[in-house]
SERO-4910 file (N, C-alpha, C, O; in steps of 0.05 Angstrom, whole numbers):
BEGIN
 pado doro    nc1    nc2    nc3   cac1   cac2   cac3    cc1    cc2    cc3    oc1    oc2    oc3
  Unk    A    185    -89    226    180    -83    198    205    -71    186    216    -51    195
  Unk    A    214    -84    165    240    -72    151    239    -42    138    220    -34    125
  Unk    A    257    -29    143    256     -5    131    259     -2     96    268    -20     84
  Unk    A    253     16     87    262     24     59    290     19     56    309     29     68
  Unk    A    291     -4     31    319    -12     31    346      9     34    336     31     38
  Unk    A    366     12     34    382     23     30    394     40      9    402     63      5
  Unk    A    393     15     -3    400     18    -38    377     44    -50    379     63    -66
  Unk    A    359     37    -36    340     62    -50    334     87    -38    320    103    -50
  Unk    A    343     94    -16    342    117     -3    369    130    -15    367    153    -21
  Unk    A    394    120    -19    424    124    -26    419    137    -55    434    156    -59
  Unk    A    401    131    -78    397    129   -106    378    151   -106    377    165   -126
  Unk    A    359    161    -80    335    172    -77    349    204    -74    342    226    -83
  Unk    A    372    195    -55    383    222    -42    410    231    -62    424    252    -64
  Unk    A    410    213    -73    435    219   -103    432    236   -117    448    251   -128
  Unk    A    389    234   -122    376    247   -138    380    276   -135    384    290   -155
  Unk    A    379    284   -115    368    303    -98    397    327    -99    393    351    -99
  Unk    A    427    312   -101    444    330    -97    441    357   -113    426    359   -132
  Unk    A    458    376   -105    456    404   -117    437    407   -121    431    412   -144
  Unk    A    416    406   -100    385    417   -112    385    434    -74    396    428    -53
  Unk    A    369    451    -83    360    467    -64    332    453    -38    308    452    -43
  Unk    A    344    444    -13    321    436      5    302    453      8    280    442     11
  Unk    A    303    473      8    285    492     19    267    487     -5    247    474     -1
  Unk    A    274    495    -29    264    492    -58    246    464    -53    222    468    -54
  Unk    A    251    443    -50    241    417    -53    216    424    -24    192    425    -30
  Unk    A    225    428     -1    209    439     15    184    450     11    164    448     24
  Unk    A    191    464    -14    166    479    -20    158    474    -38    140    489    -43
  Unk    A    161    456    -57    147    438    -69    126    417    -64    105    409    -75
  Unk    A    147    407    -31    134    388    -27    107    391     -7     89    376      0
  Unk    A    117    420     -1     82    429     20     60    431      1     38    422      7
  Unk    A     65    443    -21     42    453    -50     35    432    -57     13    434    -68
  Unk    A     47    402    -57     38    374    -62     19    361    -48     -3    352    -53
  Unk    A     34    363    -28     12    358      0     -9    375     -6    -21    364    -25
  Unk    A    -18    389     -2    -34    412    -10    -59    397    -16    -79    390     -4
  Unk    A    -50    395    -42    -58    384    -61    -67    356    -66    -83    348    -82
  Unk    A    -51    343    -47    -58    314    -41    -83    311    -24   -101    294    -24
  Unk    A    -80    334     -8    -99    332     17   -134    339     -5   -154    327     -2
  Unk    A   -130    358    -20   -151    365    -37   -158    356    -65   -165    368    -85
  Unk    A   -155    326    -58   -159    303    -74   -148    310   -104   -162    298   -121
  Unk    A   -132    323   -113   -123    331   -135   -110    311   -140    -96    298   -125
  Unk    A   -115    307   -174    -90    280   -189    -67    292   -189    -67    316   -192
  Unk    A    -43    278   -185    -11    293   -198    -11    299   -222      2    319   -228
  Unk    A    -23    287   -240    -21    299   -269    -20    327   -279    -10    335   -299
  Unk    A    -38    346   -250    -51    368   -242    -29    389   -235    -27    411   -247
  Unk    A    -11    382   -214      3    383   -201     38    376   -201     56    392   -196
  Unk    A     39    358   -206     67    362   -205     78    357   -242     71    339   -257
  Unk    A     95    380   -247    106    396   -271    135    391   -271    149    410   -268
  Unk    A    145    367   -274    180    375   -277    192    351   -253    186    337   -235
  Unk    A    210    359   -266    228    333   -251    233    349   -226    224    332   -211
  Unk    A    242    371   -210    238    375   -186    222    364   -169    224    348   -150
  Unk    A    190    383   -189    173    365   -171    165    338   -165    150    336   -146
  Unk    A    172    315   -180    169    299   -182    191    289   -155    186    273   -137
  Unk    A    210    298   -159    230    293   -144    225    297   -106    230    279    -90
  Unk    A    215    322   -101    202    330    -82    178    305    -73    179    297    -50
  Unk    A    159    293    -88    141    282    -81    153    256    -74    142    248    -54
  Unk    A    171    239    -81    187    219    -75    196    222    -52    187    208    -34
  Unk    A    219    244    -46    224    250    -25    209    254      2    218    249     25
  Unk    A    189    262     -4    171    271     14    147    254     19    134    258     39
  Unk    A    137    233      2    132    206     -8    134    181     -4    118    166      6
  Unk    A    159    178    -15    165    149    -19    171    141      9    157    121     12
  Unk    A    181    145     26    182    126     55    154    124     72    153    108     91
  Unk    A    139    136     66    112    129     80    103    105     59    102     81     65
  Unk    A     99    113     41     84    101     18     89     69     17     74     50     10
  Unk    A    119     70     26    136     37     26    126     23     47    114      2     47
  Unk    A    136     48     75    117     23     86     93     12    101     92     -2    122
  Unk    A     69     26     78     49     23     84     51      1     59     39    -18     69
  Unk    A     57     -4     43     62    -30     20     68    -45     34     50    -61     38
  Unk    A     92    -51     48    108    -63     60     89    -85     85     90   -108     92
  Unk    A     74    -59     91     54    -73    116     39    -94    108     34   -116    118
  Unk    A     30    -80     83      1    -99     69     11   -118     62      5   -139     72
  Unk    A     24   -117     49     42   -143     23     49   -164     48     45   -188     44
  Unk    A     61   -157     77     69   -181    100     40   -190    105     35   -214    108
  Unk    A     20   -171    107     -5   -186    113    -13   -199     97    -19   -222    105
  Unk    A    -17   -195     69    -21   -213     47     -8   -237     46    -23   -257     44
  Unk    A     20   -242     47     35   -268     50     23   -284     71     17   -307     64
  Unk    A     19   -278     96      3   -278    116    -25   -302    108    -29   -326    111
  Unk    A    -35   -284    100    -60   -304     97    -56   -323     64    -76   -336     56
  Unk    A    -36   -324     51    -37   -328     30     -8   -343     29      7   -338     10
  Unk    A      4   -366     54     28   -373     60     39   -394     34     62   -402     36
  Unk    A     20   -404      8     36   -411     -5     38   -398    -38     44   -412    -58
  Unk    A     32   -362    -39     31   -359    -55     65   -350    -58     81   -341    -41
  Unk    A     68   -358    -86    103   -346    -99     93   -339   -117     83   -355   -132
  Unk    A     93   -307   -124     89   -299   -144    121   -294   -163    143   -291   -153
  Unk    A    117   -294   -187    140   -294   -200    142   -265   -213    161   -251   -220
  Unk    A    108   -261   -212    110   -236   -247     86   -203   -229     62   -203   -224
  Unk    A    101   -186   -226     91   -174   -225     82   -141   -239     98   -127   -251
  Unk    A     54   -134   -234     38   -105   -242     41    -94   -222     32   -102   -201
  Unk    A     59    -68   -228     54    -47   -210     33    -19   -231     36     -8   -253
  Unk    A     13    -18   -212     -4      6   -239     -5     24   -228    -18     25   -208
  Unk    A      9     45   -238     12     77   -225     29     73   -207     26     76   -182
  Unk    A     52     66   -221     74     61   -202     91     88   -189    105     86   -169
  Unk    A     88    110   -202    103    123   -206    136    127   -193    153    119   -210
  Unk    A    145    134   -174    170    125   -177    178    101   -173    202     98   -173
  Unk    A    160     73   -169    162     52   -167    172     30   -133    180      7   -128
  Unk    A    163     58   -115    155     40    -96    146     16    -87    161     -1    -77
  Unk    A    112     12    -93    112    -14    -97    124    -39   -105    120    -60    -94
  Unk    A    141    -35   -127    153    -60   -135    182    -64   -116    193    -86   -118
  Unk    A    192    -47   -102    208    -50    -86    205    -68    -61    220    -83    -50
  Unk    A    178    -59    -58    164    -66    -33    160    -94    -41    165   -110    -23
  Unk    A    151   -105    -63    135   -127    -66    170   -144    -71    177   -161    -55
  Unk    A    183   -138    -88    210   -158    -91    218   -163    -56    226   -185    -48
  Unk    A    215   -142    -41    226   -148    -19    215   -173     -4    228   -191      7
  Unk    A    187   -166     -6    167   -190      9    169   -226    -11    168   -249     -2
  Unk    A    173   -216    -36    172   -243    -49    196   -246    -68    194   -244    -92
  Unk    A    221   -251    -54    243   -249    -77    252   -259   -103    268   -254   -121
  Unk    A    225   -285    -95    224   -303   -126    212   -285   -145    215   -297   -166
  Unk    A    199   -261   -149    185   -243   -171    208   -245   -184    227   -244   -168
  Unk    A    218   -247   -218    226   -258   -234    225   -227   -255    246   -218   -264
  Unk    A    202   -214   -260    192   -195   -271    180   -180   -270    156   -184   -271
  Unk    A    192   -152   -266    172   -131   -258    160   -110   -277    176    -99   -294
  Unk    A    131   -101   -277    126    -92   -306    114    -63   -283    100    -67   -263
  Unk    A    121    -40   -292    118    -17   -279     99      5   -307    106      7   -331
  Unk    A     79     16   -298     59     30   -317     49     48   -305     34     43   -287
  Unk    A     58     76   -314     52    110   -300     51    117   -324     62    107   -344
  Unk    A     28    147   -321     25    163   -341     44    178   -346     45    186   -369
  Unk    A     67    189   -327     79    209   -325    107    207   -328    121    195   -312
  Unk    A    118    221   -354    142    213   -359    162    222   -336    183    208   -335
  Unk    A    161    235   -324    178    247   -304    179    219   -280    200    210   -272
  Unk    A    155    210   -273    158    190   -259    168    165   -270    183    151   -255
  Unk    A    162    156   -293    170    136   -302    205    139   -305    220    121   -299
  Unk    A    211    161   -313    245    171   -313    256    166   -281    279    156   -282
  Unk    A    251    169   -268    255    163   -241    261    129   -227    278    116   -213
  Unk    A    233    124   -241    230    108   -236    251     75   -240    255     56   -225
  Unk    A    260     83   -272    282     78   -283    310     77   -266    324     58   -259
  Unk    A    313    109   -262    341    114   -254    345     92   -220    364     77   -215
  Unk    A    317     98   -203    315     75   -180    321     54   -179    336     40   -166
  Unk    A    305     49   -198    303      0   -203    336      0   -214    349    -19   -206
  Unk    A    348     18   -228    387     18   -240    395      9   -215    401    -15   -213
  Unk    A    396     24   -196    414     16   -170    406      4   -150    413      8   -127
  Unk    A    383    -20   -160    372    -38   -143    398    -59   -140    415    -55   -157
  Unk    A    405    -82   -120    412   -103   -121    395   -123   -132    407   -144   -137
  Unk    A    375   -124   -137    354   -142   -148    342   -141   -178    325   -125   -186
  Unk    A    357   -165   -198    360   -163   -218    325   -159   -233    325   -156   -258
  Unk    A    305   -158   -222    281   -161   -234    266   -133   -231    244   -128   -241
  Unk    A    285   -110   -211    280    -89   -216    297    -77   -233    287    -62   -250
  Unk    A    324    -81   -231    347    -71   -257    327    -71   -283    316    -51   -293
  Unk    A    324   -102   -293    309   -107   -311    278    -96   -317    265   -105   -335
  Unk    A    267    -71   -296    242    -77   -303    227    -69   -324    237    -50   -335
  Unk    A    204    -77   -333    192    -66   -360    181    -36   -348    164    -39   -331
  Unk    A    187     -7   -353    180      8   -344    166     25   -369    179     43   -380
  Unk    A    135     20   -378    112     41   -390     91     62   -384     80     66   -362
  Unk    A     90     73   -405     69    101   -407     48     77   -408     51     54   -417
  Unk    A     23     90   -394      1     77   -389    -18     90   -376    -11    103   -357
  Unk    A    -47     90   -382    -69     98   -358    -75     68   -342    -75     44   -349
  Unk    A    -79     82   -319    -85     54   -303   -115     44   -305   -124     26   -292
  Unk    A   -132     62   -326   -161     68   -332   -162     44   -364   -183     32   -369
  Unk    A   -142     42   -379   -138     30   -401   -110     21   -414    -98     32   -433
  Unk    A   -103     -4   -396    -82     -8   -391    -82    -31   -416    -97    -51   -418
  Unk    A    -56    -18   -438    -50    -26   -459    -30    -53   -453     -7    -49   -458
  Unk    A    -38    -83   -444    -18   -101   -433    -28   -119   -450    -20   -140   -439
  Unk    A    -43   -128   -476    -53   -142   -482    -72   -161   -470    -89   -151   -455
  Unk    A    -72   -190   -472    -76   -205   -459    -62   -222   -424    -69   -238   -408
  Unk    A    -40   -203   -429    -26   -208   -406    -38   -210   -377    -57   -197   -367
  Unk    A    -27   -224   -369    -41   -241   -332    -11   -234   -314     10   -243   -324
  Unk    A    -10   -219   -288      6   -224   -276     -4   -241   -243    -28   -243   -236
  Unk    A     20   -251   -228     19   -268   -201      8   -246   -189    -13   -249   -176
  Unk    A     16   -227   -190      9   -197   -170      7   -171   -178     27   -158   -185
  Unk    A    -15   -163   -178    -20   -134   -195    -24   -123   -168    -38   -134   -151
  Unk    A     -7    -94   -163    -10    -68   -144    -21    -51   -149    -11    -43   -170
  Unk    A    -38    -39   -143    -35     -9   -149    -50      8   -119    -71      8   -106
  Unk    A    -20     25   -118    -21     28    -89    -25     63    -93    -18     70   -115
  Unk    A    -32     80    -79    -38    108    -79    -46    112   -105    -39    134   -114
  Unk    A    -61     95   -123    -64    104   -143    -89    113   -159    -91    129   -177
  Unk    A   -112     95   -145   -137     90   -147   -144    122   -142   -159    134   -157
  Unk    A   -134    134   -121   -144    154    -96   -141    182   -123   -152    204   -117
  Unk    A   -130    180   -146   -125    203   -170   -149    211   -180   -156    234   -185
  Unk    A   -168    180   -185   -195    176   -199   -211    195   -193   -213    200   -169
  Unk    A   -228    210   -214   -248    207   -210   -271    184   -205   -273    163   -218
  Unk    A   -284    191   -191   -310    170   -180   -323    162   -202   -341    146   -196
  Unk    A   -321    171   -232   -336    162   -254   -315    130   -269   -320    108   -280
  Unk    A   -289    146   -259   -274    127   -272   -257    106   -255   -238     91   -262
  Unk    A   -273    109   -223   -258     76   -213   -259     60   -213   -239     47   -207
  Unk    A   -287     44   -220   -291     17   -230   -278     14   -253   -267     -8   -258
  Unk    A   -277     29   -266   -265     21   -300   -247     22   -292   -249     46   -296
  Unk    A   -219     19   -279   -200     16   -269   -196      0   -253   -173     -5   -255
  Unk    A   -209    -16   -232   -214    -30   -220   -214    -51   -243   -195    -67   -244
  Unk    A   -228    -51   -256   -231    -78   -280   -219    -73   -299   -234    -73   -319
  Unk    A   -202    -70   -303   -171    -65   -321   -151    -84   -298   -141   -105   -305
  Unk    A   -148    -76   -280   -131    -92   -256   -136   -115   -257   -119   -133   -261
  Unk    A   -160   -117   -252   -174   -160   -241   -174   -163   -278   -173   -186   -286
  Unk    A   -175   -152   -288   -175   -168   -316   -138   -185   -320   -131   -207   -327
  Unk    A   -121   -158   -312    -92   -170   -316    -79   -190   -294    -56   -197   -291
  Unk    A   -106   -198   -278    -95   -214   -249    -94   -240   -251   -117   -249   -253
  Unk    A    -78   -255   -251    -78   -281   -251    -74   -293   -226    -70   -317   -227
  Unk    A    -74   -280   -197    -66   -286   -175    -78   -263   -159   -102   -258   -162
  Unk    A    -65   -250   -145    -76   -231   -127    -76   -202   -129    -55   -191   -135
  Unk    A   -100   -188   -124    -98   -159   -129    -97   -141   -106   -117   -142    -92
  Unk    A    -77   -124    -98    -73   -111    -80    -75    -82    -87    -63    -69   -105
  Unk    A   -101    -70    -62   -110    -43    -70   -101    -22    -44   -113    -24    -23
  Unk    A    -81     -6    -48    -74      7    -28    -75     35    -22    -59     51    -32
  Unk    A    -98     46     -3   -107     79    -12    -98     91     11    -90     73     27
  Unk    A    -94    117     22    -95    130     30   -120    125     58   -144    125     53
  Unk    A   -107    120     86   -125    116    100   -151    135    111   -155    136    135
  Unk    A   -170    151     90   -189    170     96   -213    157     85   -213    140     67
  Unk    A   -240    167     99   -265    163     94   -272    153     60   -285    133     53
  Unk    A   -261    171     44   -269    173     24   -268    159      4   -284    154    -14
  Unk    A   -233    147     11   -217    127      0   -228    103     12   -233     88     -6
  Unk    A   -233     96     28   -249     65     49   -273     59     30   -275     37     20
  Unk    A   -293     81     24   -319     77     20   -311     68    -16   -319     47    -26
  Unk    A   -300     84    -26   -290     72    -58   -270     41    -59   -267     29    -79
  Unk    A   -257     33    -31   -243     13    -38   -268    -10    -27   -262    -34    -29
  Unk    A   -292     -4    -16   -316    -20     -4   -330    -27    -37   -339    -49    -43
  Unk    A   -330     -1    -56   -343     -3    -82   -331    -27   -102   -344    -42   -116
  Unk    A   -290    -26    -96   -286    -47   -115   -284    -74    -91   -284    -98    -97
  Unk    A   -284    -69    -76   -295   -103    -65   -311   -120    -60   -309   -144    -55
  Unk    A   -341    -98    -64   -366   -103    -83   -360   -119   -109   -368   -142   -115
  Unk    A   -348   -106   -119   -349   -116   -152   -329   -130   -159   -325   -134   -183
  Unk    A   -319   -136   -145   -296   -157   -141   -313   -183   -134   -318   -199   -152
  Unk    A   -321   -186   -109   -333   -210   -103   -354   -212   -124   -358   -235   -132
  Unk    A   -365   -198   -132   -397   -207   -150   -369   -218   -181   -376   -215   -205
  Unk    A   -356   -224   -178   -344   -231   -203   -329   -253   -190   -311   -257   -206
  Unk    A   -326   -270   -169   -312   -288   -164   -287   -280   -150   -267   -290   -162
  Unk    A   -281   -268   -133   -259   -257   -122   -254   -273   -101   -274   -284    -93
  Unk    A   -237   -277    -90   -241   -288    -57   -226   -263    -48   -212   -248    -61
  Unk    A   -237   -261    -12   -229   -237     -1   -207   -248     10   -208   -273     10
  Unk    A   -188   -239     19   -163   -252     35   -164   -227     59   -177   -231     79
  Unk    A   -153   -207     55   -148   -184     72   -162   -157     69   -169   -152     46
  Unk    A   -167   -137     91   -166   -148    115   -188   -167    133   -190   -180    153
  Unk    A   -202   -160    113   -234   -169    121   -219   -198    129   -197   -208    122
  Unk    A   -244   -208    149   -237   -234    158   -264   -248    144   -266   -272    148
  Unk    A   -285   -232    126   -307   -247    115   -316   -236     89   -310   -212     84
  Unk    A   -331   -249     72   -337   -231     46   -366   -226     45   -381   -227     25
  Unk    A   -376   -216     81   -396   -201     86   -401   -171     81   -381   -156     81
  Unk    A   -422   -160     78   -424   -141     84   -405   -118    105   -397   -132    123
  Unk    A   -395    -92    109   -371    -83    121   -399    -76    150   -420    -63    147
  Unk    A   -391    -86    170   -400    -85    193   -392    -53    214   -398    -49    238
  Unk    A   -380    -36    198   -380    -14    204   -398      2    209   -416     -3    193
  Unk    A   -406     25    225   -425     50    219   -411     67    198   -387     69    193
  Unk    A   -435     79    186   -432    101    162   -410    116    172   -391    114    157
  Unk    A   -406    133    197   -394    149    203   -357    133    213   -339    144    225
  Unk    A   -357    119    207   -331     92    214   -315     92    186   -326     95    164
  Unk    A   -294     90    190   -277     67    158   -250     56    177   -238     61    198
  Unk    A   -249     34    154   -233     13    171   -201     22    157   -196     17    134
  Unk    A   -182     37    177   -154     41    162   -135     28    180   -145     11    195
  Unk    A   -115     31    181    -95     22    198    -61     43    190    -56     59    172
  Unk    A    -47     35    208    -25     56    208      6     43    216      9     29    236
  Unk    A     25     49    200     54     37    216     69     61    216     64     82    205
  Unk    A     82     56    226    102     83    244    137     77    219    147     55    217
  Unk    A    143     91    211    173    103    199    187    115    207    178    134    221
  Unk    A    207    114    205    239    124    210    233    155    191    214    155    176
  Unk    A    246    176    193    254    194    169    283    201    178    292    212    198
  Unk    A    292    192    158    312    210    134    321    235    155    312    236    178
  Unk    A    344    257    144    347    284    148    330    294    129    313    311    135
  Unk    A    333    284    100    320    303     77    298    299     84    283    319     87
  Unk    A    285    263     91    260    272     96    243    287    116    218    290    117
  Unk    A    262    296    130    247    319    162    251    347    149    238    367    154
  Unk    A    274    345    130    277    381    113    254    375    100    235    389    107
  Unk    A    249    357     79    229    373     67    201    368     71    182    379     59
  Unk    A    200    348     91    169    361    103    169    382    123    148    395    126
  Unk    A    189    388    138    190    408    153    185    393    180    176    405    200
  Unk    A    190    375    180    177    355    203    196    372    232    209    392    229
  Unk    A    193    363    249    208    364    277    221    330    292    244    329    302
  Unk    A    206    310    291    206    288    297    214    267    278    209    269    254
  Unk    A    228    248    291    243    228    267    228    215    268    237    196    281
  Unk    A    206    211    262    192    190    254    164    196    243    157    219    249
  Unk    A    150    185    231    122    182    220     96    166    221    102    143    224
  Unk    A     79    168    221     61    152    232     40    152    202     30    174    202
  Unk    A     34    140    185     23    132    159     -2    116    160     -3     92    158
  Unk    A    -20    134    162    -50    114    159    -49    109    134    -36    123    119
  Unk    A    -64     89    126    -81     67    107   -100     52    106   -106     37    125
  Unk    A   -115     52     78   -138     33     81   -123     11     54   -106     21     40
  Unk    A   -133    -19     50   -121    -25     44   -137    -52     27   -145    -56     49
  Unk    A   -146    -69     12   -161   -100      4   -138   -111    -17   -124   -102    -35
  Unk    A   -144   -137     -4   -128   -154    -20   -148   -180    -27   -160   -193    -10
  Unk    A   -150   -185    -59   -161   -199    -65   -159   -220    -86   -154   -210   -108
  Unk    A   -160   -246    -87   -146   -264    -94   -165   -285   -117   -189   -291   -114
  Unk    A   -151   -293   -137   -167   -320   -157   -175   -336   -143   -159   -337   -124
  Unk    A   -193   -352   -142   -210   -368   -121   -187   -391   -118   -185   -403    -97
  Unk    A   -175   -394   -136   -160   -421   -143   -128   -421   -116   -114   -441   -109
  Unk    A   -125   -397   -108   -100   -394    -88   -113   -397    -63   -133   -387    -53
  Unk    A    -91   -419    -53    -92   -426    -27    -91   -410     -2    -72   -395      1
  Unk    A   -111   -412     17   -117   -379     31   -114   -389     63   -113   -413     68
  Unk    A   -113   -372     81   -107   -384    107   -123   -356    118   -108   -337    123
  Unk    A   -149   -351    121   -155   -326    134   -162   -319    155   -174   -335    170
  Unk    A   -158   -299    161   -159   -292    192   -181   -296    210   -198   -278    205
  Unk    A   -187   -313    230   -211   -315    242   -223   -286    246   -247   -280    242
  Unk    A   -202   -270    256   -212   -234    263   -188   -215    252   -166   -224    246
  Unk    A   -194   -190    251   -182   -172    258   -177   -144    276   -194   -128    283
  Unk    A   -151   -142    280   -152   -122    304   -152    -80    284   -138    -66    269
  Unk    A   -175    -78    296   -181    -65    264   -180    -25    281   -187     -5    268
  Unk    A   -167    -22    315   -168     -3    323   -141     -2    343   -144    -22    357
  Unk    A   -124      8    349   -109      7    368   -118    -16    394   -142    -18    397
  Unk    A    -97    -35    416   -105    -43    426   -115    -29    455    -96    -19    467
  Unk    A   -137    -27    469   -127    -24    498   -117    -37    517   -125    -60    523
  Unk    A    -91    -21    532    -75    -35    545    -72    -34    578    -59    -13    581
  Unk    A    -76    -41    599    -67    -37    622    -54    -61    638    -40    -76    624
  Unk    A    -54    -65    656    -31    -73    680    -45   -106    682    -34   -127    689
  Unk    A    -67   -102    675    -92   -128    683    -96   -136    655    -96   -160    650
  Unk    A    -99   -124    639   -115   -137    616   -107   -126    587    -92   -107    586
  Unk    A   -115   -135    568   -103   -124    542   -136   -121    522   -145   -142    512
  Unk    A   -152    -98    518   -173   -113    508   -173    -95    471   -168    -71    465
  Unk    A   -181   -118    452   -171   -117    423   -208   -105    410   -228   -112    422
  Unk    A   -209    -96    397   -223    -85    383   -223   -100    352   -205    -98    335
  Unk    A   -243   -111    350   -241   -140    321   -269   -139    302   -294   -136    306
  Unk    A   -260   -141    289   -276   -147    259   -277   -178    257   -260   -192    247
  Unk    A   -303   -186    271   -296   -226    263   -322   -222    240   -339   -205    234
  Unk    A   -312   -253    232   -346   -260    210   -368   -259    224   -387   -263    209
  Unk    A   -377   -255    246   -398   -253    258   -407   -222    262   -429   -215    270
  Unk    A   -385   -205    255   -391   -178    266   -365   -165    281   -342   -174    283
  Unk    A   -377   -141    290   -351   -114    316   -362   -142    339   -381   -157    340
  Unk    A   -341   -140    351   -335   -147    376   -309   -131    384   -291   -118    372
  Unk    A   -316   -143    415   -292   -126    437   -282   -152    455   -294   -162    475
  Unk    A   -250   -162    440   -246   -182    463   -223   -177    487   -199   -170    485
  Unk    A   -235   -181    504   -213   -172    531   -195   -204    545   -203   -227    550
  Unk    A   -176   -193    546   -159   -223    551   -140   -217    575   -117   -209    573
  Unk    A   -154   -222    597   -141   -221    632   -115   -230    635   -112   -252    624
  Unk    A    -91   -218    649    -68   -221    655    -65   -248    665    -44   -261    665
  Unk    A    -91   -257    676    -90   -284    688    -96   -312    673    -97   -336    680
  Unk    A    -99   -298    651    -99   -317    623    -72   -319    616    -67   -300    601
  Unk    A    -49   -335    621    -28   -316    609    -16   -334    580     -3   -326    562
  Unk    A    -26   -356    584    -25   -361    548    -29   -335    536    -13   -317    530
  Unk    A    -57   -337    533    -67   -320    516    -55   -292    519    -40   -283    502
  Unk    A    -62   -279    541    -52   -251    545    -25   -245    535    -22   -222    527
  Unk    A     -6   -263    533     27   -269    521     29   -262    500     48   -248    492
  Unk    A      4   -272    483      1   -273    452    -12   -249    450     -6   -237    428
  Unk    A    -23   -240    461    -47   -211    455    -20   -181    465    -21   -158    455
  Unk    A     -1   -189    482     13   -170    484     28   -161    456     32   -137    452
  Unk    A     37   -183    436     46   -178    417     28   -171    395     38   -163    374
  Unk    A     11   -172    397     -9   -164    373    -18   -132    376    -27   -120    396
  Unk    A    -14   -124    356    -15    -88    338    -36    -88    323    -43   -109    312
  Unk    A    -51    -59    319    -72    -49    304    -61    -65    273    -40    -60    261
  Unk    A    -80    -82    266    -81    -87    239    -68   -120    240    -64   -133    220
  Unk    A    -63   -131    268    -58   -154    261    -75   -176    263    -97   -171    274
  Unk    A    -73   -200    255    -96   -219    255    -93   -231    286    -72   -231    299
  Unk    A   -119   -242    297   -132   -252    315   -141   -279    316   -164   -282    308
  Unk    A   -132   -297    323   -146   -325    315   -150   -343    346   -160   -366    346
***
């Protein structure tokens, strides 16, 4: 999995000079905080510091858990080229980094946050992209609840950590602000917890009852074969930064980033979907490899013997969250 480009960690940490770590540090624990206690940023972060802090402390998980989804999406979706994309609640504009990366034909990027501080950021980022469709991108004030785009349709509308701000009165109506501007695929990317699973289960309800096709991760546009007490997330592991170990306070260079995640597509795009998915860590030993799957039929548990070694070859390379066929 590719890391956070270069270009944007260099522009990220440019930001950052003559500012106090410790200061950002402690910004960025009161965010978290706050993140953890489902609070909107609107709430919360006051000023370009803090805004600054949450990027920092932010943006490399956030990428590549985008990063993950958007390869799985291509994945089951091997001849989509999107040209035009929605990032909604972009704020410093992660997503669209993530998504130019995966599809370099995107042509146009249209970025929409409430928050001028993020949108300012967001700006100064896409400047020192190499990639002329973030240089260029359309960057607006917007609710992602009543999104002022006219009639406009994009190839790929995101909106990644963003849903998770909502109140529960106002996520469908946001949800259908998204599939209204979708002319191709809608990618919903939350925060991998209970809470967030069971609201991204609500718009994939109301997604399919409107003609959606499911692409990811689900392998069916059944019912979620989970117990109540279950949600289906997944997790990829990151590099950090120096700044990013200062200002989380971390000890360890690296990160581990759960997510829950649906990707859902106009009936009209050509789909290739996963017979299963590997929807829990694999178990591994000396004899056998056995995968834990979400097929259209239901949970299953498939075990694939060393003495299989086709198969077992192929099962050694397969990771929590990859497809199964």
């Amino acid at each position: 999995m590719p890391g956070v480009p270069d270009t944007l960690m260099t522009a990220l940490a440019e930001e950052a000079v003559g500012m106090s770590r410790a200061g950002l540090a402690e910004r960025s624990a009161a965010i978290s905080r706050n993140y953890r206690d489902f609070q909107a940023s609107s709430r919360h972060l006051a000023g370009t510091e803090d805004v600054l802090a949450y990027a920092i402390g932010r943006l490399p998980a956030t990428y590549a858990a985008v990063a993950a989804v958007l390869e799985k999406a291509g994945q089951c979706l091997p001849e989509f080229s999107p040209t035009t994309l929605l990032d909604a609640g972009a704020g410093p504009g992660t997503a669209s980094w993530a998504a130019v990366a995966e599809w370099p034909e995107i042509a146009r990027v249209t970025m929409v946050d409430h928050g001028a501080d993020f949108r300012g950021l967001a700006r100064r980022l896409s400047a020192a992209s190499l990639d002329g469709a973030l240089r260029d991108a359309e960057i607006g004030a917007g609710d992602i609840r009543r999104l002022d785009l006219a009639s406009r349709r994009f190839d790929l509308v995101v909106a990644s950590y963003a849903l998770t701000e909502l109140a529960d009165d106002a996520y469908l109506e946001a949800v259908e602000q998204l599939w209204l501007h979708c002319g191709g695929a809608l990618v919903l990317i939350e925060p991998g917890r209970p809470r967030d699973y069971r609201r991204l289960l609500l718009a994939r309800g109301w997604l399919l009852d409107r003609g959606a096709t499911m692409v990811a991760p689900c392998p069916h546009a059944n019912v979620c074969p989970l117990p109540p007490d279950d949600w289906c997330h997944f997790s990829t592991r990151l590099p950090r930064s120096r700044d990013h170990m200062l200002v989380k306070g971390a000890t360890v260079p690296f990160e581990d980033e759960k997510f829950s995640y649906m990707v859902l597509a106009r009936a009209e795009l050509a789909m290739e979907r996963a017979h299963a998915r590997i929807i829990a860590p694999p178990e591994r030993n000396k004899f056998a490899i056995t995968l834990p799957l979400c097929t259209p039929v239901g949970l299953e548990r498939e075990t694939v013997m060393k003495r299989d070694a086709e198969n077992f070859g192929v099962a050694r390379k397969r990771e929590w969250g990859d497809a199964w066929r």
